[in-house]
LOTI-398641 format. One record per residue: residue in one letter; x, y, z of N, C-alpha, C in turn. Coordinates in steps of 0.2 Angstrom, whole numbers, padded with zeros to 4 digits, always signed. Example, Ala and Ser with C-alpha at 12.3 -4.5 7.8 and 13.67 -1.06 7.14 Angstrom:
2
A+0066-0028+0039+0062-0022+0039+0066-0016+0039 S+0064-0011+0035+0068-0005+0036+0064+0000+0039 
! end
This chain:
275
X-0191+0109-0105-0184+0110-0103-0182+0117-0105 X-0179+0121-0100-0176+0127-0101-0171+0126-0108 X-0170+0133-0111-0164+0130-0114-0158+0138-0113 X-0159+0138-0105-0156+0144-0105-0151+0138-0095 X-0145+0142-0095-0142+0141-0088-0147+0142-0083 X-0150+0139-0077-0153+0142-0073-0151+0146-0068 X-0141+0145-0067-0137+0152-0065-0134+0156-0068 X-0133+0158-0075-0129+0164-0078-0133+0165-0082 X-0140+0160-0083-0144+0163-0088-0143+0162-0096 X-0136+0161-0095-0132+0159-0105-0138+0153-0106 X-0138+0153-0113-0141+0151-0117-0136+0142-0119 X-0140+0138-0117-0138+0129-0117-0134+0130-0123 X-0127+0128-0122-0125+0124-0130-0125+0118-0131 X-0123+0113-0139-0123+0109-0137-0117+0103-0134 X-0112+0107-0133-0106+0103-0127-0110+0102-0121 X-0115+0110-0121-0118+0108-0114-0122+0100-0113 X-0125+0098-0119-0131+0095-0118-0128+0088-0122 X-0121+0088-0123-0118+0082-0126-0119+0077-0125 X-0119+0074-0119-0119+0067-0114-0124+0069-0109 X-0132+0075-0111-0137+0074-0109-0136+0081-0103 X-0143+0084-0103-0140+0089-0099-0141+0087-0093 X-0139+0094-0088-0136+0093-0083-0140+0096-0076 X-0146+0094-0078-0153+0093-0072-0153+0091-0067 X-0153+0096-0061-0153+0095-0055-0163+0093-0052 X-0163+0092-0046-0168+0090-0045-0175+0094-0047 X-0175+0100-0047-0180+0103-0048-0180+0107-0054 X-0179+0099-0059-0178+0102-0065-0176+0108-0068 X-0172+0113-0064-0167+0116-0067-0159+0114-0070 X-0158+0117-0075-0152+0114-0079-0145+0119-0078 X-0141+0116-0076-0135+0119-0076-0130+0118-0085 X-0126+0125-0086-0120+0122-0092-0115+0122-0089 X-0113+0120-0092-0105+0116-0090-0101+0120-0088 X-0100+0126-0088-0097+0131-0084-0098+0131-0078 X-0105+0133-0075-0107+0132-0073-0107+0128-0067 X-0107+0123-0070-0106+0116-0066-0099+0116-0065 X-0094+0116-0069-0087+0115-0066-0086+0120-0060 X-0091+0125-0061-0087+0129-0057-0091+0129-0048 X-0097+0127-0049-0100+0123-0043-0096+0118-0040 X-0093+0114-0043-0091+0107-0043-0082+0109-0039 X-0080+0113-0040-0076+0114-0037-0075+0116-0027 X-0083+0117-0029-0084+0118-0021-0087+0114-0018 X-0091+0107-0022-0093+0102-0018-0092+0095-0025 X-0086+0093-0023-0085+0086-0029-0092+0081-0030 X-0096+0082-0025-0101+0076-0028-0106+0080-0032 X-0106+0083-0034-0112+0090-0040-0108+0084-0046 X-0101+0083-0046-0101+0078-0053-0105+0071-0055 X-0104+0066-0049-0109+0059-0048-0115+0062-0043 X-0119+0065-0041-0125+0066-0040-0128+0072-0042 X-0129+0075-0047-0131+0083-0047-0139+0082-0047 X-0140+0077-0049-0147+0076-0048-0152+0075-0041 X-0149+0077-0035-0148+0076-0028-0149+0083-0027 X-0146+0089-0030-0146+0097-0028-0150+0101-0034 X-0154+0104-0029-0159+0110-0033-0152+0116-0031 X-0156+0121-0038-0153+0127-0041-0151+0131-0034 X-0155+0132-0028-0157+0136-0022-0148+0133-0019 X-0147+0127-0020-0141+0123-0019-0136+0125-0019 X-0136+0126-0027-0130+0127-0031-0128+0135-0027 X-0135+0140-0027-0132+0146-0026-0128+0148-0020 X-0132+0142-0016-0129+0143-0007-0121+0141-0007 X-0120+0135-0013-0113+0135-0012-0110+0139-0015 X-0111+0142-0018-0107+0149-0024-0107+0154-0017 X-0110+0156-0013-0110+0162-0007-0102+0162-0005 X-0099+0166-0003-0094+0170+0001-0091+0163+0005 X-0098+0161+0011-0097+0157+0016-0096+0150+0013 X-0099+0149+0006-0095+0141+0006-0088+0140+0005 X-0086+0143+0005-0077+0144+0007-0076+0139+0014 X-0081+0139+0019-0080+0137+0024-0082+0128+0023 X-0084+0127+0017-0086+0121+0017-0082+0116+0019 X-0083+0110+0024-0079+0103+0024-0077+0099+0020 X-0074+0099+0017-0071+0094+0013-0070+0087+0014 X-0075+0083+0010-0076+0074+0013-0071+0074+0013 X-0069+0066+0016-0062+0063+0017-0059+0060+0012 X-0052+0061+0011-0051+0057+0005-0052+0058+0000 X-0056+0066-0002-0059+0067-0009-0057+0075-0009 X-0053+0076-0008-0050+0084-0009-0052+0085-0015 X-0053+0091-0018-0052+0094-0024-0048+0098-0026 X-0042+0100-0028-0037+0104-0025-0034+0107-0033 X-0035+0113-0035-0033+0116-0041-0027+0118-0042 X-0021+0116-0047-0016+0118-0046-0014+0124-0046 X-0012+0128-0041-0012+0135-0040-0003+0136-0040 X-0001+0145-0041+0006+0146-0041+0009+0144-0035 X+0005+0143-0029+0008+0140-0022+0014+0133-0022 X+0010+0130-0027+0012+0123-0031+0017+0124-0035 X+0019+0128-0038+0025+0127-0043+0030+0125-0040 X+0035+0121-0046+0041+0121-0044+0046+0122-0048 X+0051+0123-0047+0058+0126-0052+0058+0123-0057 X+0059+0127-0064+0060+0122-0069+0063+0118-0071 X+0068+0116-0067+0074+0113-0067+0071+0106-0063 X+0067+0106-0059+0065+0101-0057+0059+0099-0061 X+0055+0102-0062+0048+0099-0067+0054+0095-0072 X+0058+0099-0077+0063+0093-0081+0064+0088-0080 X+0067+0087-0073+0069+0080-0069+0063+0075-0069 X+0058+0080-0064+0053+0075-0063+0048+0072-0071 X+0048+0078-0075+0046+0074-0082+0050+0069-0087 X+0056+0071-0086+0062+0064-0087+0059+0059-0084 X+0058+0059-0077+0059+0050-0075+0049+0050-0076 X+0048+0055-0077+0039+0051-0077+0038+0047-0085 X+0041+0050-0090+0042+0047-0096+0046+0040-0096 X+0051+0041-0092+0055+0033-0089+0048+0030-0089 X+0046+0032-0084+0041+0027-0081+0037+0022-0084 X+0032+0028-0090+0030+0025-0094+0032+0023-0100 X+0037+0024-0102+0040+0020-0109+0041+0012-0105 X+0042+0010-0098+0042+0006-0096+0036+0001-0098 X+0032+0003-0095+0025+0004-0094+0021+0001-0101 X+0027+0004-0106+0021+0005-0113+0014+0007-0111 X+0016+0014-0111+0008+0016-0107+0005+0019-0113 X-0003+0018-0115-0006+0019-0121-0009+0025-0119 X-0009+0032-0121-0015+0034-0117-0017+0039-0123 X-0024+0043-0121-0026+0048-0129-0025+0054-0128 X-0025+0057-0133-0022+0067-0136-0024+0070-0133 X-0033+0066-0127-0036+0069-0122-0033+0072-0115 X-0027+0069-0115-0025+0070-0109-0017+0074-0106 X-0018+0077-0112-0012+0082-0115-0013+0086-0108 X-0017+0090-0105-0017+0094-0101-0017+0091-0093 X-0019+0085-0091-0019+0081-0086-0010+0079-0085 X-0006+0076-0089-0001+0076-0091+0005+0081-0089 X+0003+0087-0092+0007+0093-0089+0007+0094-0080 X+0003+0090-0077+0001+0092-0070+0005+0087-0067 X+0006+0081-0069+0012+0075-0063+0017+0076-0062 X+0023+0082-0065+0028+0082-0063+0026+0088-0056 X+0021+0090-0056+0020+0096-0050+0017+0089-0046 X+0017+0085-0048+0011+0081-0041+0015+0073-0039 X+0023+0073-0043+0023+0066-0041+0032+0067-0044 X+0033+0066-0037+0041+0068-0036+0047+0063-0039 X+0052+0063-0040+0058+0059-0042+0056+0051-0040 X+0058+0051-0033+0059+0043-0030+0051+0039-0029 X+0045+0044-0032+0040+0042-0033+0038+0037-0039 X+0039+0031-0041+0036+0026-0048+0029+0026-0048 X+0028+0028-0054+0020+0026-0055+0021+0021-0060 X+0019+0015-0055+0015+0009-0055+0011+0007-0060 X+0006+0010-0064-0001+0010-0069-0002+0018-0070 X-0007+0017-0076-0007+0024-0076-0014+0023-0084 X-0019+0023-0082-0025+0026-0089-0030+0030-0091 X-0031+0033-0095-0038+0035-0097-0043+0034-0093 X-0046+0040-0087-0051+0038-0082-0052+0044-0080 X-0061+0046-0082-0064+0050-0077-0068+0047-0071 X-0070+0053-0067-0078+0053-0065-0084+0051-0067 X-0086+0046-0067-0090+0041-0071-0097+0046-0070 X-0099+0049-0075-0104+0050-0079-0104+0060-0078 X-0097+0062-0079-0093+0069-0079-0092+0071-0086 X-0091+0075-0089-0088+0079-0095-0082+0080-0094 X-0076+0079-0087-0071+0081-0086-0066+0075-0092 X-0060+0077-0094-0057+0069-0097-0051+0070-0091 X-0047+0064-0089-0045+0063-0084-0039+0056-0086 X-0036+0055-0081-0031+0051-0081-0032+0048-0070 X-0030+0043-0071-0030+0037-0066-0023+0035-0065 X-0017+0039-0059-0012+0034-0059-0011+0030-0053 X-0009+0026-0052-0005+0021-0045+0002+0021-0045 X+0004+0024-0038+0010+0022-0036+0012+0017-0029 X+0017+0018-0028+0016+0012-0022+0013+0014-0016 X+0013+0020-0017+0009+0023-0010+0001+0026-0009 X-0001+0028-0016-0004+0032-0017-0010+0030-0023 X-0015+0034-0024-0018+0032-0031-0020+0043-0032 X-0020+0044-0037-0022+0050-0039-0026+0049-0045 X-0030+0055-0045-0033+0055-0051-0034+0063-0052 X-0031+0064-0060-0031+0072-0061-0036+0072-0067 X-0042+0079-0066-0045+0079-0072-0046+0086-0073 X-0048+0087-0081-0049+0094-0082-0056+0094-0087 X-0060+0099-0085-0064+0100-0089-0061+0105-0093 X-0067+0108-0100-0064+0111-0105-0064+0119-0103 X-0066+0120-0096-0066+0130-0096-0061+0129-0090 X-0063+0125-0086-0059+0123-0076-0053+0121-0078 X-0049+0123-0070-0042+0123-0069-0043+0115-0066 X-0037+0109-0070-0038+0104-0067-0037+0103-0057 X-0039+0097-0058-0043+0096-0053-0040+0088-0050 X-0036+0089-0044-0034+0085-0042-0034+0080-0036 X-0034+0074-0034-0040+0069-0029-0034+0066-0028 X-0033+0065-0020-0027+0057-0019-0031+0051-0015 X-0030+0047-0015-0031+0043-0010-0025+0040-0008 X-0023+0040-0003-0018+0035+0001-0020+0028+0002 X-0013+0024+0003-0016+0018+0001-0021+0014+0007 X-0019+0015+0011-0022+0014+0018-0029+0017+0019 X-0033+0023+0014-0039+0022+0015-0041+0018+0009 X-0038+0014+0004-0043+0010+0001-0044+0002+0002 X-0049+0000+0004-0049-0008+0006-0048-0011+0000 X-0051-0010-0004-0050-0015-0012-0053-0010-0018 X-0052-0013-0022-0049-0010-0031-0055-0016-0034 X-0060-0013-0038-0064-0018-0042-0062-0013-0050 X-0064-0021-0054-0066-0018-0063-0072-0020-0063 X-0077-0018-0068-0083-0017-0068-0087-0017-0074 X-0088-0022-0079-0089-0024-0086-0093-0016-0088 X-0094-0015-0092-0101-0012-0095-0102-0011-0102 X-0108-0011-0104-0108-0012-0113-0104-0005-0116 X-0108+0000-0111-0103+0007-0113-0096+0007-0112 X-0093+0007-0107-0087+0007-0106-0085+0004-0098 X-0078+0000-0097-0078-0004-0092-0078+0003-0084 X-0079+0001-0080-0076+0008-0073-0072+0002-0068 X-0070+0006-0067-0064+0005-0060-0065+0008-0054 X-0068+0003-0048-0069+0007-0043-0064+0006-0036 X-0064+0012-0032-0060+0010-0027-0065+0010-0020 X-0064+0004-0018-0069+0004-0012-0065+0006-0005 X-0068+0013-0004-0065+0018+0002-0067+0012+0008 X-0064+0018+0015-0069+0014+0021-0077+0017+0018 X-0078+0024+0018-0084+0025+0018-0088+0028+0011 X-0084+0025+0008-0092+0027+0001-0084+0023-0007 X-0088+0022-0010-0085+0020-0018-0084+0025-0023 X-0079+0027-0024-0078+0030-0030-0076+0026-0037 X-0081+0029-0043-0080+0025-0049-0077+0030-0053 X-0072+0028-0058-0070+0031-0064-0072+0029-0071 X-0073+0028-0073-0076+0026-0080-0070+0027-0087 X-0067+0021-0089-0061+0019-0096-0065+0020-0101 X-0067+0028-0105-0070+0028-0109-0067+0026-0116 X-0061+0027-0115-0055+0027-0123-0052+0021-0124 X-0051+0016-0120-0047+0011-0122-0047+0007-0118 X-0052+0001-0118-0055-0005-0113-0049-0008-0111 X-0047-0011-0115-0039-0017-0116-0035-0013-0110 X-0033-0005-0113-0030-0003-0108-0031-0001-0100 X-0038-0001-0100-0041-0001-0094-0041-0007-0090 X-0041-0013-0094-0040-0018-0089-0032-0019-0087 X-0027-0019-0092-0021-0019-0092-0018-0016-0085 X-0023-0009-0085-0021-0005-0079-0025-0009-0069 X-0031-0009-0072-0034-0015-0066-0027-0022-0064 X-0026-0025-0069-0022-0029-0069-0015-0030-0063 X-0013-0022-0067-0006-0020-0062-0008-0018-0055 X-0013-0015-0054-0016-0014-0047-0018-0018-0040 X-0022-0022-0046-0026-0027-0040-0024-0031-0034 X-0017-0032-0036-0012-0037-0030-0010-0032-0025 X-0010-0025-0026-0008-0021-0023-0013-0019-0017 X-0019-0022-0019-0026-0018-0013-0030-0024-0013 X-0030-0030-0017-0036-0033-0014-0034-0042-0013 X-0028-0041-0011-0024-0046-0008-0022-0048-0001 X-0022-0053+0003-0019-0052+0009-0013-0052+0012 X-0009-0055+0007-0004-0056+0007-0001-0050+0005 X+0006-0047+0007+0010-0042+0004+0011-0042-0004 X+0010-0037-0009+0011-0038-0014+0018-0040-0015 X+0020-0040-0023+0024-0039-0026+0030-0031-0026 X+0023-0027-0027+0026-0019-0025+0027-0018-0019 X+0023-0020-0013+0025-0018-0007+0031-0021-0009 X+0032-0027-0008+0040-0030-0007+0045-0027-0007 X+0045-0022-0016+0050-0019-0019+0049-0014-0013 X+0048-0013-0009+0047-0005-0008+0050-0006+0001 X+0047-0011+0004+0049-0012+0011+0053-0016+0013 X+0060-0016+0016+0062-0023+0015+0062-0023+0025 X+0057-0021+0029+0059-0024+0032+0052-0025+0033 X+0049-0024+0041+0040-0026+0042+0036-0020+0040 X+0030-0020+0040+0027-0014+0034+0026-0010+0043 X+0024-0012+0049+0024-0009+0055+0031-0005+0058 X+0037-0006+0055+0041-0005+0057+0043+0002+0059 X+0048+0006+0065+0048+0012+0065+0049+0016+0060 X+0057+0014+0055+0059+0015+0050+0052+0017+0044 X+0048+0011+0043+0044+0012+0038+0038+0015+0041 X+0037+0018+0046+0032+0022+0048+0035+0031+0047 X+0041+0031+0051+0046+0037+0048+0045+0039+0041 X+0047+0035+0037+0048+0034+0031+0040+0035+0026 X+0036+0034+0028+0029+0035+0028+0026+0044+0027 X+0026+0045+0035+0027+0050+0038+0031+0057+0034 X+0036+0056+0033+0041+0060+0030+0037+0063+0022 X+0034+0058+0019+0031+0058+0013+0023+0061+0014 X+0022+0059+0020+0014+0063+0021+0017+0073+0020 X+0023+0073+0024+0024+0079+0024+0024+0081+0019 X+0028+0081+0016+0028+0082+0008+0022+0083+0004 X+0018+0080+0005+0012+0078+0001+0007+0086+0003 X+0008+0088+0010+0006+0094+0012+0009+0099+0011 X+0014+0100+0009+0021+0106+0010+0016+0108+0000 X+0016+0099-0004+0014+0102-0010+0007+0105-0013 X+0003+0105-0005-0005+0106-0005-0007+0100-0009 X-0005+0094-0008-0011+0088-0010-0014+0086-0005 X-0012+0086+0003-0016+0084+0008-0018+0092+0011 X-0022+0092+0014-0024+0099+0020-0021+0098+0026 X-0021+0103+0031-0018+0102+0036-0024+0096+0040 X-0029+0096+0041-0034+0092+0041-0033+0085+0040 X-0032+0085+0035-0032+0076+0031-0023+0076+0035 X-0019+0077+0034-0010+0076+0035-0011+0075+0044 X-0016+0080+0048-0016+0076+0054-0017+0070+0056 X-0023+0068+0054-0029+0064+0054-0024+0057+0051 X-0020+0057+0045-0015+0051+0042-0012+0051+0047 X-0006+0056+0050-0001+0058+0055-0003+0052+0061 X-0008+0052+0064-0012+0050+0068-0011+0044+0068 X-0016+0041+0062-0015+0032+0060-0010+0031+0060 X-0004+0034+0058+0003+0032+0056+0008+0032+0063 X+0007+0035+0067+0010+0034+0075+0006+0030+0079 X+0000+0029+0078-0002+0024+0082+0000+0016+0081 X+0003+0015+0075+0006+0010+0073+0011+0007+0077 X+0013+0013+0080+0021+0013+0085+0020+0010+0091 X+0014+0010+0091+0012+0010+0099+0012+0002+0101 
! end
């Protein structure tokens, strides 16, 4: 086994090699640098890197992968200065995100100090979140946090050199929300239309399920939850609550958390409903 990067050539440390290195198919080894910074031009290098050779890695570092498609529902999207917003509002928005979780009694660790500073950029006043844990990308070095609101699920993560790193799913592309035992640590998956995303609760199981718990009515029921309730008071198809939908997609792209792309594509399912 190399003990050097097989792209900048640095010399392995042991952060690199902490949770096992980071081996791609053709037994070259990437560090963590490295990786986070591939990883921002293709999210699966985190749960598959064992799938791409080095040849891989470098095709995606070219000019051209700028052009790359971005799966669905799996944005990666870096909090850039386009994102800011007036101090006076990040204020606001950190007042009631604190509300929220003093409600909440929300437990979380001194890991996610950096994750934390990014929700008031990503989750507006009339916005409640719902749950909120301890959650990465199950078998990542990133540490991460996992929220739920009534419309939405995000997940922000940072690793220790990258700009974090931010994922939505809308509620409507998730069929169901599983928890998922393990001797290591429990994971929480959300079963897309087309592929599973898992996070893995490494810091605090109890809280982990505690957070599963607030969720599950919300996706793997048939019945209208409790939250929708609070949230719609008339039919969930209706013009008003499609409008009202709609309105919030906008926003979500005005923030750069959907792309013109994805904000079409939702745009689309959310009108067709009218019909």
């Amino acid at each position: 086994m190399s003990k050097n990067c097989s792209l900048c050539d640095a010399e392995l440390t042991s952060i690199d090699t902490l949770l096992g290195e980071n081996k791609l198919s053709d037994n070259t080894v990437l560090c963590n640098k490295c990786l986070d910074k591939a990883s921002t031009v293709n999210q699966e290098l985190l749960y598959n890197l064992n799938n791409f050779s080095i040849d891989d890695i470098k095709g995606m570092l070219e000019p051209k992968a700028a052009l790359v498609k971005k799966e669905p529902y799996l944005p990666s999207i870096p909090v850039v200065e386009s994102n800011m917003i007036s101090k006076e509002i990040y204020k606001r928005r950190k007042r009631k995100i604190k509300h929220d979780l003093e409600q909440l009694n929300a437990s979380l660790s001194v890991f996610t100090k950096g994750e934390m500073k990014e929700l008031p950029y990503l989750i507006p006043e009339d916005e409640k979140i719902l749950a909120i844990t301890d959650a990465q990308y199950i078998n990542t070095l990133d540490a991460g946090i996992l929220v739920a609101t009534p419309t939405r699920m995000l997940s922000v993560s940072k690793s220790m050199f990258g700009a974090a790193k931010i994922n939505v799913y809308l509620n409507e592309a998730i069929q169901s929300v599983r928890f998922v035992t393990d001797p290591r640590s429990p994971v929480i998956q959300l079963h897309l239309s087309d592929r599973i995303v898992e996070f893995e609760c490494y810091m605090d199981k109890e809280d982990a399920e505690k957070f599963y718990d607030r969720i599950k009515g919300l996706y793997n029921n048939d019945q209208v939850s409790p939250q929708k309730q609070a949230n719609y008071s008339v039919t969930e198809h209706s013009p008003q609550i499609i409008f009202d939908q709609l309105e919030k997609l906008g926003k979500l792209r005005e923030n750069g958390i959907l792309t013109d792309i994805e904000f079409t594509e939702q745009k689309r399912k959310l009108l067709e409903k009218l019909k």
